[in-house]
C-alpha positions in Angstrom: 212.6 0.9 259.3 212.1 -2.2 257.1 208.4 -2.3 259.0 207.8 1.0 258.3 208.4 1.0 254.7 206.4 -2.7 254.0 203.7 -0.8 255.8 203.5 2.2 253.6 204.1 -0.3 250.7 200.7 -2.2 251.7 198.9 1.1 252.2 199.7 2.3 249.0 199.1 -0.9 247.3 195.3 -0.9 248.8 195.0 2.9 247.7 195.8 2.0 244.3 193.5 -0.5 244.3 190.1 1.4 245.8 191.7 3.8 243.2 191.6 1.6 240.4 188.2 0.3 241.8 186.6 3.7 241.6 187.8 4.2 237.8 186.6 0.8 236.8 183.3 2.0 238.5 182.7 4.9 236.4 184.0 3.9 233.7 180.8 1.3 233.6 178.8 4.4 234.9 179.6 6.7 231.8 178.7 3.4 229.8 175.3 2.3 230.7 174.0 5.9 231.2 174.5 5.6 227.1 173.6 2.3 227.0 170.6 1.7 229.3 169.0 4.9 226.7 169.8 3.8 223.3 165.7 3.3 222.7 165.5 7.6 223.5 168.3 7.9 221.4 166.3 5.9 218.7 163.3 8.5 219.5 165.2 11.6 219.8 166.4 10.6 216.2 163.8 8.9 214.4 166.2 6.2 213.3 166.0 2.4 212.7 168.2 -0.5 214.7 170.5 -0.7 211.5 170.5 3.4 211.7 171.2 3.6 215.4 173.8 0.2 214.8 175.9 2.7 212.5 176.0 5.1 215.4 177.3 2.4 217.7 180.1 1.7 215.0 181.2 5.6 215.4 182.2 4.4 218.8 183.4 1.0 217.5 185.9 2.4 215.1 187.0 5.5 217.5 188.0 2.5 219.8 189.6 0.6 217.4 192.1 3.3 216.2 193.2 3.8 220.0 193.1 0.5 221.0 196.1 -0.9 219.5 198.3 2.6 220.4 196.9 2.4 224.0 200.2 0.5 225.1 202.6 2.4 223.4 200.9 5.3 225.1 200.9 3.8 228.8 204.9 3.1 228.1 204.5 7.1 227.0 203.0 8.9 229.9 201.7 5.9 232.8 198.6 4.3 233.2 197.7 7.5 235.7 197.7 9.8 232.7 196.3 7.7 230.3 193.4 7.6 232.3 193.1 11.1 233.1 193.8 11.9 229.5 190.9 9.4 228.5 188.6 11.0 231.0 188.9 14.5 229.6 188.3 13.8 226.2 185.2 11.4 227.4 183.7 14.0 228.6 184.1 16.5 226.2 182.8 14.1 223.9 179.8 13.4 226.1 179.1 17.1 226.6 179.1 17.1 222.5 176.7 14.3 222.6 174.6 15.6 224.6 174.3 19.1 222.9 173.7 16.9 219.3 171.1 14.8 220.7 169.0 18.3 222.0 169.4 19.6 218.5 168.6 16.2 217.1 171.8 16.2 215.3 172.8 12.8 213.7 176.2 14.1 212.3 177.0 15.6 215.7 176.4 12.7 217.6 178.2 10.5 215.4 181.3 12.8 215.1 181.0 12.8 219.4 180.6 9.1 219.4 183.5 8.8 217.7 186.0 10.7 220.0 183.9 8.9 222.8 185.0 5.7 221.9 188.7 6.7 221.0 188.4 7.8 224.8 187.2 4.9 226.4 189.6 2.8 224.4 192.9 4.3 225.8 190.4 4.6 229.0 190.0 1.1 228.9 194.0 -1.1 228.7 195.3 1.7 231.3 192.6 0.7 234.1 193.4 -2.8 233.1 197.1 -2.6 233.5 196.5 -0.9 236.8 194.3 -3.7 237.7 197.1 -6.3 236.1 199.9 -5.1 238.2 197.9 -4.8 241.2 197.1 -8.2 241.5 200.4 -9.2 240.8 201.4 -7.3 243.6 199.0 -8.8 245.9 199.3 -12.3 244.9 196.1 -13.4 244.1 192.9 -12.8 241.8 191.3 -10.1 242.2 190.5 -8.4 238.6 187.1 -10.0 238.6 186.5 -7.9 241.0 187.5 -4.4 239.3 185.1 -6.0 236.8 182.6 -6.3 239.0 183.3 -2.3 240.0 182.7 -1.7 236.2 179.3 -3.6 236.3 178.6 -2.0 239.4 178.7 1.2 237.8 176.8 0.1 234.9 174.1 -1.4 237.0 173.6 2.3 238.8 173.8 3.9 235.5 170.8 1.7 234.2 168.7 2.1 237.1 169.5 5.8 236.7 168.6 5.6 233.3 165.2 3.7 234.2 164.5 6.4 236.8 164.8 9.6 234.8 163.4 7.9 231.6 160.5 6.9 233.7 160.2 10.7 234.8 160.6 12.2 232.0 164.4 13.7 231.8 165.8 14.3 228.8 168.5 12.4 227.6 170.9 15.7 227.0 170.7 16.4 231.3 171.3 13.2 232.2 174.6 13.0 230.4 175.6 16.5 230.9 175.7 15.4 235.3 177.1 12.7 234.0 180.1 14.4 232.3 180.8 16.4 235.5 181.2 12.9 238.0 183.3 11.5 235.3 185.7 14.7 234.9 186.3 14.6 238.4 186.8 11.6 239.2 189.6 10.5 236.5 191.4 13.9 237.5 191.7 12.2 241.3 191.6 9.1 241.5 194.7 8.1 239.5 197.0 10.1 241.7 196.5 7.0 244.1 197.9 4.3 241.3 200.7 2.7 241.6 203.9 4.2 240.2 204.7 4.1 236.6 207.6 2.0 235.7 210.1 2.6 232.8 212.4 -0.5 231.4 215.8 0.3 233.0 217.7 2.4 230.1 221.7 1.0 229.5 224.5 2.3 231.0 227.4 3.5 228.5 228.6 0.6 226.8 226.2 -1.8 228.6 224.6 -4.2 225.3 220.4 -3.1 225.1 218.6 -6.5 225.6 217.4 -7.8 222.6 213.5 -7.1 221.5 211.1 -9.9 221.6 208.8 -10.7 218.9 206.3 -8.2 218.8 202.9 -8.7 220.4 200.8 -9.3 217.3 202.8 -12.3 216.5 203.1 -13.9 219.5 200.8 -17.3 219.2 199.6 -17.2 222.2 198.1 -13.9 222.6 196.7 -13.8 219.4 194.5 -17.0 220.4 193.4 -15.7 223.6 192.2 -12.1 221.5 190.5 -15.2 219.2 188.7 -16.1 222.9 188.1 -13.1 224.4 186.8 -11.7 220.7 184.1 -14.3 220.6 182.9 -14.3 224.6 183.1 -10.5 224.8 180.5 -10.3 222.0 177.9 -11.8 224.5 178.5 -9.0 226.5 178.4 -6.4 224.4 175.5 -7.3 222.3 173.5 -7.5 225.9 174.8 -4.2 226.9 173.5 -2.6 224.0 170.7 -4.4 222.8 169.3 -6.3 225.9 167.3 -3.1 226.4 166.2 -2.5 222.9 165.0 -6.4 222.1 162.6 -6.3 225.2 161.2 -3.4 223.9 160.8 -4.7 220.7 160.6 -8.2 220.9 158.3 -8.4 224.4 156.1 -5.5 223.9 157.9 -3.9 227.4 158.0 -0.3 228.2 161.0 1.7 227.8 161.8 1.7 231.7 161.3 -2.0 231.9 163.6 -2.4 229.2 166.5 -0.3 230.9 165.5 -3.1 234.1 166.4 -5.7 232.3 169.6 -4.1 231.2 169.5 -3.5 234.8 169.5 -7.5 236.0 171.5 -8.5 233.3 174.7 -5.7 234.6 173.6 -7.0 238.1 173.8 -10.5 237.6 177.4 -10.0 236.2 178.8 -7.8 238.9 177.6 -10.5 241.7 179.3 -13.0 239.8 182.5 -10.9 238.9 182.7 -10.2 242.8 182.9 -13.9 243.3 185.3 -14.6 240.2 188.0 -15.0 242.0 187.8 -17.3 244.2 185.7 -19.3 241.8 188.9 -18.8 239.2 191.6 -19.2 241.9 189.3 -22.8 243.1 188.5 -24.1 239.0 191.2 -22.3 237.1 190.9 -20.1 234.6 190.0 -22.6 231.3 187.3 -24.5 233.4 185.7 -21.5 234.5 186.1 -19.8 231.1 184.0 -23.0 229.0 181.5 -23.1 231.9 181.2 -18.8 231.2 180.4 -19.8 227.7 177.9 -22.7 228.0 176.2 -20.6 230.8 175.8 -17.1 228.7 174.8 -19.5 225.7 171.8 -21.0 227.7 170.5 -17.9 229.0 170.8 -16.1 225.7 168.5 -18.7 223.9 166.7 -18.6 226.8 166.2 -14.9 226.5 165.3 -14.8 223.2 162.9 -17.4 222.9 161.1 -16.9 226.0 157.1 -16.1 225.4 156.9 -13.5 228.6 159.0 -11.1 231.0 159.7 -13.5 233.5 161.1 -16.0 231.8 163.2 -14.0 229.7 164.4 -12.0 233.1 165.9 -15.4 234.2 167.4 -15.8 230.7 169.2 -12.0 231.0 170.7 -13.0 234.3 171.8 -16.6 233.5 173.3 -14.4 230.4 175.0 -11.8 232.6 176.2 -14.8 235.1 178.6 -16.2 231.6 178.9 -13.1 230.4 180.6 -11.7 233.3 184.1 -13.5 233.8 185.6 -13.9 230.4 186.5 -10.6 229.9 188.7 -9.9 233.3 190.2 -13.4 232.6 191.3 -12.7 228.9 193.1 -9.3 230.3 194.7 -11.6 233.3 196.4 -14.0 230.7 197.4 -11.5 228.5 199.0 -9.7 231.5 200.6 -13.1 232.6 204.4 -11.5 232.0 204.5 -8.2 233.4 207.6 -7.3 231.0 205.5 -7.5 228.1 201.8 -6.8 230.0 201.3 -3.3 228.2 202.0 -4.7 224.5 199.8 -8.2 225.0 196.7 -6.3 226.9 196.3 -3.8 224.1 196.7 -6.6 221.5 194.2 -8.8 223.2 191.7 -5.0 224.5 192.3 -4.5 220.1 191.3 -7.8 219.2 188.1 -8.5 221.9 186.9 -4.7 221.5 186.4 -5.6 217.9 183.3 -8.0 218.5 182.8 -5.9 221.8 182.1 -2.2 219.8 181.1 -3.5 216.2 179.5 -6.2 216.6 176.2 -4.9 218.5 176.4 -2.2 215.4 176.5 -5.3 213.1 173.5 -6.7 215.0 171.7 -3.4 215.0 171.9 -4.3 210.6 170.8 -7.8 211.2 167.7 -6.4 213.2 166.3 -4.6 210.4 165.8 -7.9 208.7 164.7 -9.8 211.4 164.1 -8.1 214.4 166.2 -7.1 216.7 165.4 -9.6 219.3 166.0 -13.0 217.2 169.3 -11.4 215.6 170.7 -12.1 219.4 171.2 -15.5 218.3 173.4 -14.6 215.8 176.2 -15.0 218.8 175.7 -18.0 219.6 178.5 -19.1 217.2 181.1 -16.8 218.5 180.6 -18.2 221.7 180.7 -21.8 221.1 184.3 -21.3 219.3 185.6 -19.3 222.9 184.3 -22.1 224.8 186.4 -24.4 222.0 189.6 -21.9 222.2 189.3 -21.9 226.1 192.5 -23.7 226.4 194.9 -20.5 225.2 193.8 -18.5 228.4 195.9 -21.0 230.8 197.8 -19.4 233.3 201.8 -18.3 231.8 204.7 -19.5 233.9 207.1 -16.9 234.2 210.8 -17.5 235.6 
């Protein structure tokens, strides 16, 4: 009997986690089919960087205002329901930007952007709780990975992007397919996760344990947001504007611009599928500074590179330190199950706010000086994560 049930324990764990693969996956598909086409969206438009960065800060500030309810709303309804919830309104909201870019609305897709990113950001801490408790559960580290399933995603959204740009499709039809996978796929795939769990309510007359502090005063998880708010900046300023700046700054085509999206997403999936036994081998803070000094190389590298080639081997030695800090930062703050929900959605809160607004706050920077040598403007975010590196050290819990 006992082998029976550890059996259907391990199956069901290793469903939850393909099923928590797959949503990491498309989440990064949904992404980068916006992403990889920001320059159309530019076109479409007829907006500036600065224009198009208030756009992005729609989706910044939509994020923000879920982000720090996103825990309170797992405890609510389960990770399963959060993302199904998250799906449904992503897609609406993608249908609506895809109808406001064919009528080249800016209000409309600003309003949609805005719901998008209020999506993705309740999206976003219940996939990562999922991930969280999974690797608990299996005992070793293995959220790089579901990382890695997000850049995935993103790197087949870019080439998808490259492809139909390259032929011609309109942005409108490319997100309206896109809507459909996603809508599907958050409906299923979160009947697989693992099973929600409550705190245990008192019996009659039983004393309630006493609350701990609340998450946005707890030291420690307020210096590993600090982190994860400076190194997730070097990811989210390439995810937007890596595309963009070779455009502008290399004289590339639009298609060769979404392939350089395309190496930099790829370079960070290879490397998030290794994370883990790289993090398990190094440990977390040693892995996390040499993350930092690698995405600060290839950044400068990137941007001050005088052809293609050079500045392709600058994107992926950016993608290679982009790529870890991010599943790392969630891991830490998920260190104590009994308070997981409360610390991810501070620490999701605190790095989404350099993640979502400040490519936007680039986009304002490249008006004065081009979008291409504003990417430097990161460099000093990430030098104080590789400082701050120390908070992310793995939590004993008895």
């Amino acid at each position: 009997m006992s082998l029976n049930t550890g059996t259907a324990q391990q199956a069901g764990l290793q469903a939850a986690a393909v099923a928590t693969f797959v949503v990491f996956g498309i989440n990064g598909l949904v992404f980068a089919s916006w992403a990889a086409r920001i320059p159309a969206v530019t076109e479409t438009l007829q907006i500036t960087s600065g224009q198009m960065g208030t756009l992005l800060l729609c989706t910044a500030i939509g994020s923000l205002l879920a982000l720090p309810t996103a825990g309170w709303v797992v405890g609510r309804i389960g990770t399963a329901n959060t993302v199904r919830f998250g799906g449904l309104v992503a897609s609406v909201a993608g249908a609506a930007i895809a109808l406001s870019l064919s009528v080249a609305s800016i209000p409309g897709t600003a309003v949609a952007l805005f719901f998008f990113g209020i999506a993705i950001g309740l999206w976003d801490v219940s996939q990562n709780l999922e991930g969280a408790d999974v690797e608990h559960k299996l005992r070793r580290t293995i959220m790089p990975q579901f990382h890695a399933a997000f850049s995935g995603g993103a790197f087949v959204g870019a080439l998808i992007g490259a492809g139909l740009s390259n032929l011609g499709v309109g942005l409108p039809v490319h997100l309206l397919v896109i809507v459909g996978i996603v809508l599907l796929v958050t409906m299923i795939a979160p009947r697989y996760f693992l099973p929600h769990i409550t705190a245990p309510t008192p019996a009659d007359g039983e004393a309630k344990p006493a609350k701990g502090p609340s998450a946005w005063r707890d030291s420690r998880t307020l210096l590993i947001g600090v982190v994860i708010l400076g190194a997730t900046l070097t990811e989210g300023a390439g995810n937007d504007w890596i595309a963009k700046a070779s455009v502008d700054g290399l004289g590339t085509s639009e298609s060769t611009g979404a392939l350089m999206f395309a190496l930099f997403v790829l370079a960070m999936t290879a490397m998030r599928f290794l994370g883990g036994r790289v993090i398990d081998k190094y440990g977390r803070v040693a892995v996390l500074r040499a993350s930092m000094a690698a995405a600060a190389a290839g950044l400068c590298l990137f941007v001050l590179a005088g052809n293609v080639w050079l500045a392709a081997v600058g994107a992926a030695l950016w993608g290679v330190g982009a790529a870890l800090a991010f599943p790392m930062g969630m891991s830490a703050a998920a260190d104590d199950p009994q308070h997981a929900a409360a610390r991810v959605s501070v620490v999701s809160t605190l790095g989404y706010t350099s993640f979502l607004a400040g490519p936007p706050l680039l986009g304002y920077l490249g008006d004065l000086t081009g979008i291409h040598f504003a990417l430097l403007a990161i460099l000093a975010p990430i030098i104080l994560a590789l400082l701050l590196a120390g908070a992310a050290k793995p939590l004993k819990v008895t």
